[in-house]
C-alpha positions as CSV (number, residue, x, y, z in Angstrom):
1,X,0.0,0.0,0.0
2,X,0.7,3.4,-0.5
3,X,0.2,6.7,0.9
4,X,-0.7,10.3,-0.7
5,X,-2.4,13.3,-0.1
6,X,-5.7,15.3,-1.6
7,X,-5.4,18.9,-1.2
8,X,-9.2,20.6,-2.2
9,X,-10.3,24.0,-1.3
10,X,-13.4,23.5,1.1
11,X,-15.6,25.8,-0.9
12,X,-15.0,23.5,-3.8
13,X,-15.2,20.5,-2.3
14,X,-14.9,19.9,1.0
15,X,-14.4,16.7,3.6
16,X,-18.0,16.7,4.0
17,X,-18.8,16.3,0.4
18,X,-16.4,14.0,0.4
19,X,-18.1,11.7,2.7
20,X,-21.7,11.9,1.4
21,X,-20.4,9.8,-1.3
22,X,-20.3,7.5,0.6
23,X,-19.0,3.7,-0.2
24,X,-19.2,4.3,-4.2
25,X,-16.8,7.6,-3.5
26,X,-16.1,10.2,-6.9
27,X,-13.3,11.3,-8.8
28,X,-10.5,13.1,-8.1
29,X,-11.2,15.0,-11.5
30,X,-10.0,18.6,-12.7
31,X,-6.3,18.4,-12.0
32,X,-4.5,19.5,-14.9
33,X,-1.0,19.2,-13.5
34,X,0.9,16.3,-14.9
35,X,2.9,15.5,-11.9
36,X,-0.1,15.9,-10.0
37,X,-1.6,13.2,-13.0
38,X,1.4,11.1,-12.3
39,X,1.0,10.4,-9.3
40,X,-2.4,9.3,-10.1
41,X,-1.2,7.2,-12.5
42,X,1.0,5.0,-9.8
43,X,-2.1,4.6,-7.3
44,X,-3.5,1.2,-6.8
45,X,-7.1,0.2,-5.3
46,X,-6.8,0.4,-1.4
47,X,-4.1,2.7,-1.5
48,X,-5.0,5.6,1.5
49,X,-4.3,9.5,1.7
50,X,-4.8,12.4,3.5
51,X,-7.7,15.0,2.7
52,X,-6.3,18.3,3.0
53,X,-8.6,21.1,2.8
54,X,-6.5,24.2,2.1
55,X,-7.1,28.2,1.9
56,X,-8.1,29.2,4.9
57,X,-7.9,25.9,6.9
58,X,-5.1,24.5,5.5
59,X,-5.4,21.2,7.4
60,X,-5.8,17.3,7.3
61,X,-9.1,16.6,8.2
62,X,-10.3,13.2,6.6
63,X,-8.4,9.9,5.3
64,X,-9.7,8.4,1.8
65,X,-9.1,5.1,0.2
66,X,-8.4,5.0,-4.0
67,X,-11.4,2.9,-4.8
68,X,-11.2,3.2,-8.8
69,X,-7.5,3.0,-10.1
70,X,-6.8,6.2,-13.0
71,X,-9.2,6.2,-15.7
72,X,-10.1,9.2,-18.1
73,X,-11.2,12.2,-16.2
74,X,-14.5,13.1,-17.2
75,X,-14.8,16.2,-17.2
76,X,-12.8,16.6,-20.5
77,X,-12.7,15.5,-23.6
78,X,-8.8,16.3,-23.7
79,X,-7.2,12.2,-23.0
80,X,-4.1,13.7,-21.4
81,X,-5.9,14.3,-18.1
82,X,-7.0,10.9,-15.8
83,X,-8.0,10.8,-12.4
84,X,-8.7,8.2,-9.4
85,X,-11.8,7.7,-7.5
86,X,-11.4,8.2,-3.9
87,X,-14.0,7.5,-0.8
88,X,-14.0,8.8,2.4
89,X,-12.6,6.2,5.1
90,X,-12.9,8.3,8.2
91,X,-12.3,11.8,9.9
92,X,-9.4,12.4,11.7
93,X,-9.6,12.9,15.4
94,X,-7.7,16.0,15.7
95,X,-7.5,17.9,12.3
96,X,-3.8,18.7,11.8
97,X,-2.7,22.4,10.8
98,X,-0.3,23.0,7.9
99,X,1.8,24.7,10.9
100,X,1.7,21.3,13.0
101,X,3.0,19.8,10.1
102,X,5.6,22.5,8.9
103,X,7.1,22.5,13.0
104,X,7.8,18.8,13.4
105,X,11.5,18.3,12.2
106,X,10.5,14.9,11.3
107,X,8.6,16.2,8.9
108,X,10.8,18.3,6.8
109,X,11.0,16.6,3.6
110,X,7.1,16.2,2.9
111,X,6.2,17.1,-0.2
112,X,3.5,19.4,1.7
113,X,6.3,21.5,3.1
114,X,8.3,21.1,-0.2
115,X,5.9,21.6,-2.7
116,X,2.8,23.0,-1.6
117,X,1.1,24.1,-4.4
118,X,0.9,20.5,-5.9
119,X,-3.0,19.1,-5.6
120,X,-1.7,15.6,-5.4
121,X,1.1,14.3,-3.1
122,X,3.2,11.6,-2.6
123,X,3.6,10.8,1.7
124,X,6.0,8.5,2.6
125,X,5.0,5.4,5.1
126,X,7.0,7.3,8.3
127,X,5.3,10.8,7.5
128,X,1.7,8.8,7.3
129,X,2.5,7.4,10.4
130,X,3.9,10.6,12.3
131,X,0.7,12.6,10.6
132,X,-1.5,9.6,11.7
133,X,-0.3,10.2,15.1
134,X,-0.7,13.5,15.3
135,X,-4.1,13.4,13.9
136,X,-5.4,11.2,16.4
137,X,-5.6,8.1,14.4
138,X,-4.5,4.4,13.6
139,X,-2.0,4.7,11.2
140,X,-4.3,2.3,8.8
């Protein structure tokens, strides 16, 4: 299994959107960053991530499972851009701040200190643990 983060701005679409979904979950659609589409590309069913909402909150507040490996996003006719399904698994405990995050040394090297701009993310299995912890949560 691997680990990644979703970063979503809450007035877009937020954790609680998220969850309505429910079991069937929905697609990680409109990203139009190929890295970003990358990473997409190298998910597998069961994988789990972070939601992050950002702007204002800039947090983690929910975990998701990918549910439907990368398929053509649908929102475009352009067949460059694919996207993952995700579904909500649980909220975290204690939400953890983009400040939490950016004041534990350990960890530095996240790609949400790194590059914070990117939509989709890459976490490693000891920052999914630390975050996991800090969030209140088993780490699976």
């Amino acid at each position: 299994m691997r680990y990644w983060l979703f970063k979503s701005e809450p007035s877009t679409w937020s954790w609680d959107d998220q969850a309505a979904k429910g079991e069937a979950g929905e697609e990680w659609d409109g990203v139009r960053n190929y890295q970003a589409r990358n990473f997409m590309r190298e998910m597998a069913l069961g994988d789990r991530g972070f939601f992050y909402h950002s702007q204002k909150e800039k947090a983690v507040v929910g975990i998701v499972e990918v549910c439907t490996e990368a398929h053509s996003d649908s929102t475009t006719d352009d067949d460059r851009w694919e996207c993952v399904n995700i579904k909500a698994v649980r909220p975290v405990e204690t939400p953890v701040a983009l400040a939490t995050i950016k004041a534990d040394p350990r960890l530095a090297e996240m790609a949400l200190v790194k590059t914070s701009r990117l939509s989709v993310q890459p976490v490693t299995e000891a920052e999914w643990a630390i975050v996991c912890e800090l969030a209140g949560v088993t780490k699976n």
